[in-house]
C-alpha positions as CSV (number, residue, x, y, z in Angstrom):
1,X,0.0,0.0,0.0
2,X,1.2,3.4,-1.0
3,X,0.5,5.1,2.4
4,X,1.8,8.3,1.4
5,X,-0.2,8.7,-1.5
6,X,-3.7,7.6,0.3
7,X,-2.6,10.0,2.9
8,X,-1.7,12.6,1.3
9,X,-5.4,12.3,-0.8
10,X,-7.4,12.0,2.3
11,X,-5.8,15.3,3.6
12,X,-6.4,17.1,0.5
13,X,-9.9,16.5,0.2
14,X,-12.1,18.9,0.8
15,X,-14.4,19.5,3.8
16,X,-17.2,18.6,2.4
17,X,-18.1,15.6,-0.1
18,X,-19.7,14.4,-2.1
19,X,-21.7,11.4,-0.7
20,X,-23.4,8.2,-2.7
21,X,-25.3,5.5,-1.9
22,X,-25.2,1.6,-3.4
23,X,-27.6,-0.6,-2.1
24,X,-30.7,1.7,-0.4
25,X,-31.7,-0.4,2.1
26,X,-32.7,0.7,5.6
27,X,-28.9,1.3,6.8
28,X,-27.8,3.2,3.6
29,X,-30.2,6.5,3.4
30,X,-29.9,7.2,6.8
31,X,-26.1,7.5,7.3
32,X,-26.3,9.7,4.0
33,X,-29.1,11.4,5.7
34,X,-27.0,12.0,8.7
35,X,-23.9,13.1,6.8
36,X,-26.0,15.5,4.9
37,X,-26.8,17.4,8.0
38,X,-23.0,17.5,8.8
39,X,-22.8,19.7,5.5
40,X,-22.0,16.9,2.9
41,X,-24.0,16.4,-0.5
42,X,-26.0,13.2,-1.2
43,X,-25.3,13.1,-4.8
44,X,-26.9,9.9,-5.7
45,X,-28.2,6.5,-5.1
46,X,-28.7,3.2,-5.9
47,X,-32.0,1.0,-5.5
48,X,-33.3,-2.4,-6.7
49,X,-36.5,-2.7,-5.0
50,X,-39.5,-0.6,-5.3
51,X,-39.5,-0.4,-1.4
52,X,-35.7,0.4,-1.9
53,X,-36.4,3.4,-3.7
54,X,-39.2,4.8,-2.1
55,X,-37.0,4.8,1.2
56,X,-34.6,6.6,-0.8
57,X,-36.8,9.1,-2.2
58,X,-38.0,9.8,1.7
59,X,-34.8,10.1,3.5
60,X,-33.1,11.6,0.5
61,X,-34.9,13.8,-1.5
62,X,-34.1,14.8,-4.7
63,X,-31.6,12.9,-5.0
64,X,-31.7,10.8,-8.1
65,X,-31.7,7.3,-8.7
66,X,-29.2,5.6,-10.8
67,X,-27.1,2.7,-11.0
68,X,-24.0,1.8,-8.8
69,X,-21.0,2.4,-11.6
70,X,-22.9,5.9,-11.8
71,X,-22.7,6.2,-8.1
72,X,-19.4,5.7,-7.6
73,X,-18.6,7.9,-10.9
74,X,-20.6,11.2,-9.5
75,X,-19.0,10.4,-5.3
76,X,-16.1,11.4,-3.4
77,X,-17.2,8.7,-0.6
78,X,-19.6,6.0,-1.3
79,X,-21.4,3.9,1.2
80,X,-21.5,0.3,0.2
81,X,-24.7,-0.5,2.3
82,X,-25.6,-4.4,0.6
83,X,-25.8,-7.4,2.9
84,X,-22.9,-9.1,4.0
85,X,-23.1,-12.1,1.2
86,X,-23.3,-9.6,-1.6
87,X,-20.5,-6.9,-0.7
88,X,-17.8,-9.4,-1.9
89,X,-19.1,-9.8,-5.7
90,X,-20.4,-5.9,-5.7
91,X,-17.0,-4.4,-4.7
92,X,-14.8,-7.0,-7.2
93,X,-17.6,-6.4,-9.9
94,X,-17.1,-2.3,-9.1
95,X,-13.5,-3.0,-9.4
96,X,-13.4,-5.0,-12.5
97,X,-15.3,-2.5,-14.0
98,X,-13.2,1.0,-13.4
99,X,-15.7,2.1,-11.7
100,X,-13.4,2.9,-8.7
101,X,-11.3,6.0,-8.8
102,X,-7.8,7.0,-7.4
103,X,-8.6,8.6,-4.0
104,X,-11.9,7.7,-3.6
105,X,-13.3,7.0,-0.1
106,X,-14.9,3.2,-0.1
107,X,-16.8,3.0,2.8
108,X,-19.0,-0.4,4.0
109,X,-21.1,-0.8,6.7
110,X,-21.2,-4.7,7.3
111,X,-20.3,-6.0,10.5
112,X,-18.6,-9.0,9.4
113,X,-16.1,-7.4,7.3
114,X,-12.9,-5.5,8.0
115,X,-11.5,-3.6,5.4
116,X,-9.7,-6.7,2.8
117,X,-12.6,-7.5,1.4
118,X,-12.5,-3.9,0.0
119,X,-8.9,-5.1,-1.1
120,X,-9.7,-5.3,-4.9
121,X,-11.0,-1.7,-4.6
122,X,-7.8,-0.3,-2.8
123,X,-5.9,-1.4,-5.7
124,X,-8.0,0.1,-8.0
125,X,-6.5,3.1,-5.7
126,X,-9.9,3.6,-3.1
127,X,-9.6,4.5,0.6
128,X,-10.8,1.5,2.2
129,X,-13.0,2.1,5.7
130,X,-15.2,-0.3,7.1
131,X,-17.9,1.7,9.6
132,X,-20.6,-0.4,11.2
133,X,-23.2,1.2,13.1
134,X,-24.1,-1.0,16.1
135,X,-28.0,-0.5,16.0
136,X,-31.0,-1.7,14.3
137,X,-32.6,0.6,11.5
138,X,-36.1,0.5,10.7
139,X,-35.6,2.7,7.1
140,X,-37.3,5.7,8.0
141,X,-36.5,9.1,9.3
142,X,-36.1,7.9,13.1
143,X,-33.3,6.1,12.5
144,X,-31.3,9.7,11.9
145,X,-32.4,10.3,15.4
146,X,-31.4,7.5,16.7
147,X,-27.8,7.2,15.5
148,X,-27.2,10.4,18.0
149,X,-24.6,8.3,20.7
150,X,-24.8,5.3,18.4
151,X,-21.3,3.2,19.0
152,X,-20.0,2.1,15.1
153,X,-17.3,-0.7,14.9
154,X,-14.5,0.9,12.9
155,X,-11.8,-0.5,10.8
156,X,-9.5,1.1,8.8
157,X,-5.9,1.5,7.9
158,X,-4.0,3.5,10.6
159,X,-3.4,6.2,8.3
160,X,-7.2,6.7,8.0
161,X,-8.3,6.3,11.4
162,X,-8.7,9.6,12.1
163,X,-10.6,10.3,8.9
164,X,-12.8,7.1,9.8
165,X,-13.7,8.1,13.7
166,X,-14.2,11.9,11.8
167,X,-16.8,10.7,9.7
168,X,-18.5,8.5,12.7
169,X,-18.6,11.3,15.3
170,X,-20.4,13.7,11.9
171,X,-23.0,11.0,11.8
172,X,-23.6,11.3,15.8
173,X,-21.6,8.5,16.8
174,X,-19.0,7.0,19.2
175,X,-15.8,5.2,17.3
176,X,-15.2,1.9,18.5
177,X,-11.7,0.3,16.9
178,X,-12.1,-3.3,15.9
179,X,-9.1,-5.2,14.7
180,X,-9.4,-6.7,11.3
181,X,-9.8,-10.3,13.0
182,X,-11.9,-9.2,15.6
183,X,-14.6,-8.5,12.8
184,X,-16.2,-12.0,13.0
185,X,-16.3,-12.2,17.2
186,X,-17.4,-8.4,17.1
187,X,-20.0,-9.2,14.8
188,X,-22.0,-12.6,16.5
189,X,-21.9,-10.8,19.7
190,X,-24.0,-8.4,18.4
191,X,-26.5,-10.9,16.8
192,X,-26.5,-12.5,20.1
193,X,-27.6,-9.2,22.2
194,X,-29.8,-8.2,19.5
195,X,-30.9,-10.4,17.1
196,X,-31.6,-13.3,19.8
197,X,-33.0,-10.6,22.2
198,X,-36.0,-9.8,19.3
199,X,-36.8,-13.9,19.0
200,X,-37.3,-13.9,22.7
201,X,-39.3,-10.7,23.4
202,X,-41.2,-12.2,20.4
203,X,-41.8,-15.3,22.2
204,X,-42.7,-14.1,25.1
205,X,-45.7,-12.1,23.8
206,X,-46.8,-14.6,22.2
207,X,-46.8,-16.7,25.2
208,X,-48.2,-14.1,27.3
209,X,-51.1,-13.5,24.8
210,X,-51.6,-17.3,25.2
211,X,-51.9,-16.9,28.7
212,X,-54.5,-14.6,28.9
213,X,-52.6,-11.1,28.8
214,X,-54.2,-8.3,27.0
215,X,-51.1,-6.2,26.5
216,X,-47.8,-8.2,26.4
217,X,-46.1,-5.4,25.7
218,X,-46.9,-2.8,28.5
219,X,-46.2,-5.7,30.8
220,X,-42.7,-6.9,29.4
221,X,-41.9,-3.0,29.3
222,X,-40.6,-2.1,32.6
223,X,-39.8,-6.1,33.3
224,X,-37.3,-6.1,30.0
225,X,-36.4,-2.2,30.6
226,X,-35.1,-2.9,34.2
227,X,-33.5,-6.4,32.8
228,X,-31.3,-4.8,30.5
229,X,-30.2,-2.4,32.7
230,X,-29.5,-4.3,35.4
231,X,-27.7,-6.6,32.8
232,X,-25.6,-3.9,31.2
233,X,-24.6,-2.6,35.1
234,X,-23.7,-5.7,36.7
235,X,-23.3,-8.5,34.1
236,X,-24.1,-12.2,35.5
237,X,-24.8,-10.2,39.1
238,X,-28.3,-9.1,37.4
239,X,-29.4,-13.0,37.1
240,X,-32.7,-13.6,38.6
241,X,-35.2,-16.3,38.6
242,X,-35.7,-20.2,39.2
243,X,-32.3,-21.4,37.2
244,X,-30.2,-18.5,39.1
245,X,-31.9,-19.9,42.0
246,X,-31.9,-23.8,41.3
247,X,-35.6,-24.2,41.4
248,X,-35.8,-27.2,39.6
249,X,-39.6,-28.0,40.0
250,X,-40.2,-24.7,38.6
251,X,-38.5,-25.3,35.4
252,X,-39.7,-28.5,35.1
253,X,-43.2,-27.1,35.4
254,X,-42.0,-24.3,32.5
255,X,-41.2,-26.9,30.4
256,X,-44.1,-29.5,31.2
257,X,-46.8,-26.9,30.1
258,X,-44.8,-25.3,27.2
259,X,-44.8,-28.8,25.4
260,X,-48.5,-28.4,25.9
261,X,-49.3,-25.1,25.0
262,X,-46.1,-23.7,22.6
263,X,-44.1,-26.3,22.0
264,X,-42.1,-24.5,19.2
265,X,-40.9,-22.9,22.2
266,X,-39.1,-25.6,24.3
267,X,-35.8,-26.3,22.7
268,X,-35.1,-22.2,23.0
269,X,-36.4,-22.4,26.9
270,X,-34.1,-25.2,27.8
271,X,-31.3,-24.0,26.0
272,X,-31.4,-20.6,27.3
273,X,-32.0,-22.1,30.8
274,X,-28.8,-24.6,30.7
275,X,-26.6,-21.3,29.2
276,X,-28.1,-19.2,32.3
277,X,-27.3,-22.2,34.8
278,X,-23.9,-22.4,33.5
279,X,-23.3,-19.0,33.8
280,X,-25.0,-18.9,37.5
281,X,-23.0,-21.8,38.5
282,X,-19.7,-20.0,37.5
283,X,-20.0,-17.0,39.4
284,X,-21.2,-18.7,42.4
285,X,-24.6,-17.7,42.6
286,X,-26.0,-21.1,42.1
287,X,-24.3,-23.7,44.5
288,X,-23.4,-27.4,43.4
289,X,-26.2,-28.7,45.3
290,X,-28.4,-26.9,43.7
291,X,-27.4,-27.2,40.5
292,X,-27.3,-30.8,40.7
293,X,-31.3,-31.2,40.3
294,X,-31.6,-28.4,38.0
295,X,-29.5,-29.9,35.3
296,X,-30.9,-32.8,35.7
297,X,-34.0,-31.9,34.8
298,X,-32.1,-29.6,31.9
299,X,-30.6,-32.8,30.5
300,X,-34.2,-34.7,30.6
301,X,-35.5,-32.2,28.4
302,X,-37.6,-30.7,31.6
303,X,-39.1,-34.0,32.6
304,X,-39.2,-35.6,35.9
């Protein structure tokens, strides 16, 4: 890599630039949104769906619509927002192509990645940065809002970190450095705390529905609100409940009338309870002897 050159461009660009868009899918318009009220120019975009390009038109007006090669030709810093599976074949196709200039800030907001898999770009002469914003987006205005203290996992070459935390803290973020094979760790323990976290308040409104509840979701609000906090604060500490407590009857009981009344729900219940025991039983908050029963009925599958 020709550092001096790529720093030398990145400190001769101007202020503000000119911003595109490839692939407009809930993450992509609102970090153009966002840069746009730093003072940079969303010059254009790129959209395959029709729901694609109505988002577009809504958090980026008049801007106009054209495809990616165009993109990149009309953009000083392009935002390569595609799913994970796709940025590969989009940024060697972009490549192949010419459509990458000398200079040009490549930026890709996929938590998986670092910055080699921009690596046919950089030698087509592109500042590679990889900038993943550690939230969920819904694809409408709200999401602008919401990236205000937003923590992005950052990757970049050291001679663009500065220009990469820049471009985060413009958006309303907090930098976070990941190391290039951090990437993959970084990235599952975010599906774990947020991805697994929707499939469980999921469940458990439907469960509560089932039981009678008329409003799931006013009564998991406080419950789940308090949860996480306590969670965040103190870590295992915040474990509460029969497996923190070794109650096996109780979990037995969970388990007996969830294979009567949800039992699409059981495998998650007990695997979720023998990951809490573990942890309980670790940190000494659940004893031997109580653990003994408990995983005993965990390894039964809940019966007794």
């Amino acid at each position: 890599m020709n550092t001096h050159r790529i720093t030398e461009s990145a400190e001769s660009r101007p202020a503000r630039l000119a911003v595109g868009v490839v692939g407009a899918g809930r993450v992509g318009p609102a970090l153009a949104a966002a840069l746009r009220l730093a003072g940079h120019r969303p010059v254009a975009v790129s959209g395959v769906s029709e729901a694609s390009r109505r988002r577009a038109e809504a958090l980026l007006p008049g801007v106009p619509l054209v495809e990616p090669a165009e993109v990149l030709a009309r953009a000083d810093l392009v935002l390569l927002t595609v799913p994970d599976d796709v940025l590969p074949g989009l940024v060697a196709g972009l490549a192949e192509t010419g459509a990458v200039r000398p200079g040009q800030l490549l930026v890709h907001t996929s938590g998986r990645y670092g910055t080699a898999v921009l690596n046919p770009a950089l030698r087509a002469g592109a500042l590679p940065l990889a900038l993943h914003p550690a939230m969920t987006f819904t694809g409408t205005a709200v999401d602008v809002q919401r990236l205000a203290g937003c923590s992005f996992g950052v990757t970049a070459p050291e001679e663009l970190r500065l220009a990469a935390e820049a471009l985060v803290v413009e958006m309303g973020g907090e930098p976070e450095w990941i190391a290039e094979e951090a990437r993959p760790l970084y990235h599952a323990a975010l599906a774990i705390g947020s991805n697994h976290l929707v499939t469980l308040v999921a469940q458990a409104r439907e469960l509560l529905s089932a039981a009678g509840v008329a409003n799931p979701g006013r009564m998991l609000g406080p419950l789940l609100g308090a949860s996480l906090d306590n969670a965040l604060r103190s870590g295992d500490q915040a474990l509460t409940g029969p497996v923190a407590r070794g109650d096996a009857g109780t979990v037995a009981a969970h388990v007996a009338e969830l294979r009567k009344a949800a039992p699409q729900a059981v495998n998650s219940y007990l695997a979720m309870a023998r990951a809490t025991a573990d942890r309980a039983l670790a940190n000494g908050m659940l004893k031997a002897e109580q653990a003994e029963a408990l995983l005993g009925v965990l390894a039964d599958g809940g019966n007794v």
